[in-house]
N, C-alpha and C positions, 0 to 999 in steps of 0.2 A: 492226295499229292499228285500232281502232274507233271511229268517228268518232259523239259522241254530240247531239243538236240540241234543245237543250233549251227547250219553248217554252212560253213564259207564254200565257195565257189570254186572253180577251177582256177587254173591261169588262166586270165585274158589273153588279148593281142596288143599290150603294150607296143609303141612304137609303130604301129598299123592306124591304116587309116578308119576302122573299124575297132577300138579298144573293147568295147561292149561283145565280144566272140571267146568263145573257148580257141586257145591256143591249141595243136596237135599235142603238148605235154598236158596242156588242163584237162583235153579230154582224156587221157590217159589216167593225167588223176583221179577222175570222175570214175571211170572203169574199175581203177583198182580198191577205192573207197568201197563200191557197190559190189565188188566181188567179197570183202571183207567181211561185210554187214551180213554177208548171204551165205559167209560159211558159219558168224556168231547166231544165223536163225533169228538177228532180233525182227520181230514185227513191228512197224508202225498204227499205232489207229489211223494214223492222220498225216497229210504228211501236205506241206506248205512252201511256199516261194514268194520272192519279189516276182516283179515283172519283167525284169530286165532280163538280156538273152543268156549272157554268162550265167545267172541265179537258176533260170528254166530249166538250161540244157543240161548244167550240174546235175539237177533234181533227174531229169527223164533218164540220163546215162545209168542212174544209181538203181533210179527204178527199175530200170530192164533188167538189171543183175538181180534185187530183193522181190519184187514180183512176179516178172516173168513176162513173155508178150499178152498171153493168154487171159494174165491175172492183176494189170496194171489198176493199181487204186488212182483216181481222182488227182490231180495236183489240183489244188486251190492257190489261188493267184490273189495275193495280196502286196498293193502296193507300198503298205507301210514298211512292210521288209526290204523298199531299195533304200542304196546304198545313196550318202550323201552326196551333190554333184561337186565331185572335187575337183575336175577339171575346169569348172567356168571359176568358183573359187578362187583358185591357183591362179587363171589365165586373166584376172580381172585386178589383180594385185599386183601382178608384173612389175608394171611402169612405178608403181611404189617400193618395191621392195629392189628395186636398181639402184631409185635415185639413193636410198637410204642403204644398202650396199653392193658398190659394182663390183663385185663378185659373185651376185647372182647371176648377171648378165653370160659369166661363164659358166657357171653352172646347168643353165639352164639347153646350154648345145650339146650337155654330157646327159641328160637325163634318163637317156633310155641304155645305155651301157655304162653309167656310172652308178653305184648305189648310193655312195657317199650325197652324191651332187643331186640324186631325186629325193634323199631323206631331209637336206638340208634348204630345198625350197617348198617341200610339200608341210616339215615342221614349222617354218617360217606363214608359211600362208595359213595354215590350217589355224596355228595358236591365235595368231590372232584376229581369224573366226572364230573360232570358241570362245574368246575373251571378250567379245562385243566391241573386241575395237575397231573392225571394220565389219561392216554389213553393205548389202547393196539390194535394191528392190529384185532384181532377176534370182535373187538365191534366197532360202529360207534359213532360216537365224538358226541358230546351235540348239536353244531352246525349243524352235519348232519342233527339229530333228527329233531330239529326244523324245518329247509328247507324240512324236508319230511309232517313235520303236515302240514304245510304251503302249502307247494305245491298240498295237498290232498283237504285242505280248498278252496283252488281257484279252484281246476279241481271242484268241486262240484256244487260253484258258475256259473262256466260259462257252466256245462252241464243243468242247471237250466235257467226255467227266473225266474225275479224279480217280487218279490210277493210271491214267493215258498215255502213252511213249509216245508224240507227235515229232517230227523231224522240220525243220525250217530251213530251206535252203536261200543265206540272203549275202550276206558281204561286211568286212573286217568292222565297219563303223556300227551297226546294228548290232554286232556281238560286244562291241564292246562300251554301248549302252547298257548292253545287260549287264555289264558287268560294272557296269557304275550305281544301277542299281543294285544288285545284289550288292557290291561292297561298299558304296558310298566312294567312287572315286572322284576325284576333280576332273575335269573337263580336257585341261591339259593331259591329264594321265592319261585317259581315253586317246589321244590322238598320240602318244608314245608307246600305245599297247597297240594301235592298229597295227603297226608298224613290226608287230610281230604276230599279227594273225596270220596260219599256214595255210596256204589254196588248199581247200577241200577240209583243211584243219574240223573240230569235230567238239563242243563244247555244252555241256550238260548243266544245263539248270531245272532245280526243284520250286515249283510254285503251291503255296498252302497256305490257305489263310489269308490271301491276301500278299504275301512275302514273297521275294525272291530270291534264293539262296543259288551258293553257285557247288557244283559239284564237282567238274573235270572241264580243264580249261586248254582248248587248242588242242589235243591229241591227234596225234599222227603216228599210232602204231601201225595203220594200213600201209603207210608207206616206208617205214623204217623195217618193215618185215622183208619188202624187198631188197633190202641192202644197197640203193640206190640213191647216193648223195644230191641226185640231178632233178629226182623226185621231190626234193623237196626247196617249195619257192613260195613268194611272203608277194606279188605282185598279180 
């Protein structure tokens, strides 16, 4: 059995011209996740990333605290762990989702200080990508998406033996493929579970046989040990 730790990212820079950055709190989160791991002593065999910079810098912040400068393991860079492009997505559906309710149109100047008004046009666009009802040639279909977490999932497993703690540092949409395979969720589920994956959040899958089962989902005792409500953020 290979024990896989699938972990979300810091905060980005929402609202920056740069989103793809660890925010001064992401890295904070990134800090305090890696000082956790490093007082439980757990070891990694292996330890994984998207390519993206928020996915990287996650990964190298945590390192420094679990390995040490001295003692840094390898980050392997795999692109199947990025996260879906949600922003071309979202930004390609606009002029649709106005003419069919202008109250996105408002919504959409509240985005980055509203949460109501970014859940309400990122659920709108996102569903129906997932549902095939809109596609466009510059973005890869829902389906794609999933046969690429999937296929990132198993190159893992079998660069691995069985027994292995590997860490994956990737983003809310790739964790919660896995969790559509492990529990068999709908597609739509998926994109109402993103929605509450925790920056840096921390979620345990067992692979055997073939199977992917899930074991501990989104934790965030690293941060709730600090007693710090500010600590914790879903963007």
């Amino acid at each position: 059995m290979t024990r896989l730790h699938l972990i979300r990212h810091g905060q980005a820079s929402l609202g920056s011209q740069d989103y793809d950055r660890l925010s001064p709190l992401g890295i904070r989160q990134s800090e305090i996740l890696g000082e956790y791991l490093a007082a439980l002593e757990l070891k990694f065999d292996a330890i994984y990333s998207g390519e993206m910079e928020r996915q990287t810098d996650t990964a190298a912040l945590v390192m420094e605290k679990i390995c040490g400068r001295g003692d840094r393991q390898q980050l392997v860079i795999r692109p199947d762990f990025n996260e879906y492009d949600a922003h071309t997505i979202v930004r390609l559906q606009i002029p649709t989702m106005i003419r069919e309710d202008p109250q996105i149109a408002n919504a959409l100047e509240r985005l980055v200080t509203d949460g109501k008004a970014l859940k309400m046009v990122f659920v709108r666009a996102m569903t129906a990508w997932v549902s095939g009802k809109w596609n466009a040639p510059e973005v890869e279909t829902w389906p794609q998406y999933v046969d690429r977490v999937r296929t990132g999932i198993a190159t893992v497993v079998q660069e691995n033996s069985p027994g292995s703690d590997v860490a994956v540092f990737t983003s809310g949409g790739a964790i919660c493929v896995a969790m559509l395979l492990a529990l068999g969720l709908s597609a739509e589920q998926c994109i109402l579970l993103a929605l509450q994956t925790i920056n840096t959040g921390v979620s345990v899958f067992h692979y055997s046989d073939g199977e992917l089962s899930l074991s501990c989902f989104n934790s965030r005792a690293h941060l709730d040990l600090r007693k710090d409500p500010t600590l914790i953020t879903y963007r």
